[in-house]
C-alpha positions as a Python dict, from the first residue, in 0.01 Angstrom:
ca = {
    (1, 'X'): (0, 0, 0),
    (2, 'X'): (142, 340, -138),
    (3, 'X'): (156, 642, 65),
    (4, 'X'): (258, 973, 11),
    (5, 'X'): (360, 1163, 299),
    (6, 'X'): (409, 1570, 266),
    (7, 'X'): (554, 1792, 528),
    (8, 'X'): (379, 2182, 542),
    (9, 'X'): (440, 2432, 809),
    (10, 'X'): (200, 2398, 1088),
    (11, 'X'): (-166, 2499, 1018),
    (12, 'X'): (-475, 2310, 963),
    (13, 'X'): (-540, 2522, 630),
    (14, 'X'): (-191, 2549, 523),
    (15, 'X'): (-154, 2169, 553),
    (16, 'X'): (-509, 2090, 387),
    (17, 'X'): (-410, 2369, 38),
    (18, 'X'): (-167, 2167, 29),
    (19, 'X'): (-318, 1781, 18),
    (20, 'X'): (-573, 1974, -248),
    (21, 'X'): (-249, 1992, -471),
    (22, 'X'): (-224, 1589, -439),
    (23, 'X'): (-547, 1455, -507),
    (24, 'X'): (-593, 1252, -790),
    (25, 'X'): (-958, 1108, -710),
    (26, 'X'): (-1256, 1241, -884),
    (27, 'X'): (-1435, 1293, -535),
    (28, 'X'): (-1311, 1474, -230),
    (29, 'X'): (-1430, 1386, 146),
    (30, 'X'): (-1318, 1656, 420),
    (31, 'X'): (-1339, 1521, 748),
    (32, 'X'): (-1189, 1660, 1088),
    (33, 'X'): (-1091, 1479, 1348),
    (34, 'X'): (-1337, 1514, 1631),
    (35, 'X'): (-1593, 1338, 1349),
    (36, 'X'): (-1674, 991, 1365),
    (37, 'X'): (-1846, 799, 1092),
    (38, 'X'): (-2123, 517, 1106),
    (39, 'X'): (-2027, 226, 854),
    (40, 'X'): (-2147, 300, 489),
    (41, 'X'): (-2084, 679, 579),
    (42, 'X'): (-1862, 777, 304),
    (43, 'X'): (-2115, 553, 50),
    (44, 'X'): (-2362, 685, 180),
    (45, 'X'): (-2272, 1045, 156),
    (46, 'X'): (-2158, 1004, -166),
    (47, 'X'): (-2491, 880, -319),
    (48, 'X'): (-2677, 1149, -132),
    (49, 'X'): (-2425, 1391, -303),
    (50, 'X'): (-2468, 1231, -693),
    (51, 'X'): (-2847, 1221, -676),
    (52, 'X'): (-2801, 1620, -511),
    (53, 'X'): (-2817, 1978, -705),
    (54, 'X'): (-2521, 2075, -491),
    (55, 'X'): (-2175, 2128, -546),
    (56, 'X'): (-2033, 2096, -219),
    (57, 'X'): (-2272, 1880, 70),
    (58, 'X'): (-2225, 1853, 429),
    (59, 'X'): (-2317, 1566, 644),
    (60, 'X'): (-2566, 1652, 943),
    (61, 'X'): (-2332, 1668, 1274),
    (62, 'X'): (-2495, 1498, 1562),
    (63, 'X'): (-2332, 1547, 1919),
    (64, 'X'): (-2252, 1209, 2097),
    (65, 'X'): (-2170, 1377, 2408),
    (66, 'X'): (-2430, 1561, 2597),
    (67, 'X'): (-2254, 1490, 2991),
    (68, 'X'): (-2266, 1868, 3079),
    (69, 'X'): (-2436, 2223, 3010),
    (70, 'X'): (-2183, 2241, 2730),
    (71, 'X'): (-2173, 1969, 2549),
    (72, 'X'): (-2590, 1994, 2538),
    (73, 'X'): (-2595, 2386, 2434),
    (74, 'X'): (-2337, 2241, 2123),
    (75, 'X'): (-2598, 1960, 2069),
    (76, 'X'): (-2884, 2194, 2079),
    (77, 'X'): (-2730, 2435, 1869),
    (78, 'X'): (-2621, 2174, 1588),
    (79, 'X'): (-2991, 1989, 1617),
    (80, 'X'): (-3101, 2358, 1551),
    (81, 'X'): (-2894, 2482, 1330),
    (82, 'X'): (-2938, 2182, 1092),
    (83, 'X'): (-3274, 2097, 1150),
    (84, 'X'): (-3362, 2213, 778),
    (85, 'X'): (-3181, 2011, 519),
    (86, 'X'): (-3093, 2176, 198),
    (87, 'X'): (-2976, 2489, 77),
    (88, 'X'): (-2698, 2662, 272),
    (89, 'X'): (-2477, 2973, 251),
    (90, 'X'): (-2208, 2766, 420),
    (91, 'X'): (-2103, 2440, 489),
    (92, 'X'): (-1775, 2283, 689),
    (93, 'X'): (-1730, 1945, 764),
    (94, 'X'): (-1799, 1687, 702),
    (95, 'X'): (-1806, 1729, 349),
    (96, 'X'): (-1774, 1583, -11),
    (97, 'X'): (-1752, 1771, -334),
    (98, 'X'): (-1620, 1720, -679),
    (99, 'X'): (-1231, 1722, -682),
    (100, 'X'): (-1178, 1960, -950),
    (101, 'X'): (-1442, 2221, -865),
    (102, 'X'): (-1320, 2247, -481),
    (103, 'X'): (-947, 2265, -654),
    (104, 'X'): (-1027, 2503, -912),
    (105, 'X'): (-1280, 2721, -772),
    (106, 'X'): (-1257, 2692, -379),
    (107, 'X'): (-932, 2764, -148),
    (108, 'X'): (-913, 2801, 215),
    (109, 'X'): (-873, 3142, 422),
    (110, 'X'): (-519, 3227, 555),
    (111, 'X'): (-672, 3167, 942),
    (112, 'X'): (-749, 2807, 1030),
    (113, 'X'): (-1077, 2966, 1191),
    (114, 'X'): (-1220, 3117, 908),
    (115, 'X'): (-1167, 2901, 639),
    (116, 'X'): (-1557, 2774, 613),
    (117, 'X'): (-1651, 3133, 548),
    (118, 'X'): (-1367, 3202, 311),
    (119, 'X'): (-1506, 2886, 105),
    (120, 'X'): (-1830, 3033, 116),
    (121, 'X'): (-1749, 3382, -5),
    (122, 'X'): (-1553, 3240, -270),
    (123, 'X'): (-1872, 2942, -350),
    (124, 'X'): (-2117, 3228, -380),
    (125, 'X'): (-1876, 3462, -643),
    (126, 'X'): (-1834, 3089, -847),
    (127, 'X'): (-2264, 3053, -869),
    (128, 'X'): (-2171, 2749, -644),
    (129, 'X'): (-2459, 2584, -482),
    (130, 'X'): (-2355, 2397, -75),
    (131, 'X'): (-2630, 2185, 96),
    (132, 'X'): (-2654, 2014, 423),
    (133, 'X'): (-2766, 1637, 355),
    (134, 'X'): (-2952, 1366, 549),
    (135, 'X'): (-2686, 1145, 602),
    (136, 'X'): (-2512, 1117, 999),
    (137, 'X'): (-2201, 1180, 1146),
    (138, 'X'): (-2112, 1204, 1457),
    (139, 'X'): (-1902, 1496, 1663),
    (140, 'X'): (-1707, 1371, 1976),
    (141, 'X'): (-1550, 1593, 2192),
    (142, 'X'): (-1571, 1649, 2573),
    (143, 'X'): (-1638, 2014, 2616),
    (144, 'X'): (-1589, 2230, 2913),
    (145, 'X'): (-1583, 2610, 2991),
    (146, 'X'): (-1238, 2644, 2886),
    (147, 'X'): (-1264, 2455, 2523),
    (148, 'X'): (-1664, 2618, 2438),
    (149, 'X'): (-1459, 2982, 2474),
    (150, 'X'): (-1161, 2896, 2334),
    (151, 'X'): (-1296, 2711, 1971),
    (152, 'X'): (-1560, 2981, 1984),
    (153, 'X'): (-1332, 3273, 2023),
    (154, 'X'): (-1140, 3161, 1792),
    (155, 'X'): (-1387, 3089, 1506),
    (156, 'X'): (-1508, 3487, 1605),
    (157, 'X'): (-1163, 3585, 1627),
    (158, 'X'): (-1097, 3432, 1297),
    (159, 'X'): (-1406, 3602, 1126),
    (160, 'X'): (-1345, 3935, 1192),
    (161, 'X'): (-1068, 3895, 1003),
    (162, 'X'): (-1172, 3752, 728),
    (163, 'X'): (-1391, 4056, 734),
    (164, 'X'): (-1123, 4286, 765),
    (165, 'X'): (-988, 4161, 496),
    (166, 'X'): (-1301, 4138, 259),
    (167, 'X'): (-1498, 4416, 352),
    (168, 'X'): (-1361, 4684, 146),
    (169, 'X'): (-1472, 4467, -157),
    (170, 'X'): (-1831, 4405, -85),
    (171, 'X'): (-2080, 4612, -198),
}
């Protein structure tokens, strides 16, 4: 079994721009690591995506841990905030799309926390449609205080500037 092994500087978008450059598979599956997958995910996904009108679908996130006030408000908020399948404006992971329109038309933002919205800035200028499909996967992480503020303030953190930097050429 081949495998190609590629050293980046550190950075979870700097590191993924440049596994983009390597793929040689018609279909592209991004997956973090606090996912977990059901057997017959990735088939599964992948038909839901070939009988889709999207470019780019997500899989619906479900939280596996729900021990504390944290870990339910992250559950509530994903059972919320995905309850309508479909259409979005943005997707993250988990995700499959067509190699060679995320590699042509798609890169990621130069902050590890804002590369979802960069994607969907750059989806919406390319007529790109994203949708969140039926198909499961599940989020595991153990989440206090200290982790809910820190991912969180970093995805704002992130955002703002990715809106610094885009602002000026929005209308």
């Amino acid at each position: 079994l081949g495998v190609d092994i590629s050293v980046t500087s550190p950075g979870i978008n700097i590191q993924q721009e440049k596994a983009l450059t390597l793929v040689r598979y018609r279909f592209l599956l991004i997956i973090e690591p606090d996912h977990r997958f059901p057997e017959n995910f990735i088939s599964e996904l992948k038909k839901e995506f070939l009988n889709s009108e999207f470019d780019g679908l997500q899989a619906t996130l479900s939280c596996s841990e729900k021990n504390n006030f944290w870990e339910r408000g992250i559950a509530s908020f994903y059972d919320i905030h995905q309850r309508r399948k479909g259409r979005k404006e943005i997707i993250g992971g988990p995700a499959i799309y067509l190699s060679e329109i995320h590699n042509t038309r798609l890169k990621h933002g130069s902050n590890s926390f804002s590369g979802d919205t960069a994607k969907a800035e750059q989806a919406s200028k390319a007529g790109l449609r994203l949708g969140l499909g039926e198909t499961v996967a599940v989020q595991k992480q153990s989440i206090c205080f200290s982790i809910f503020y820190k991912k969180y303030f970093n995805y704002g953190i992130g955002d703002y500037f990715f809106y610094k930097d885009m602002k000026d050429s929005w209308t």
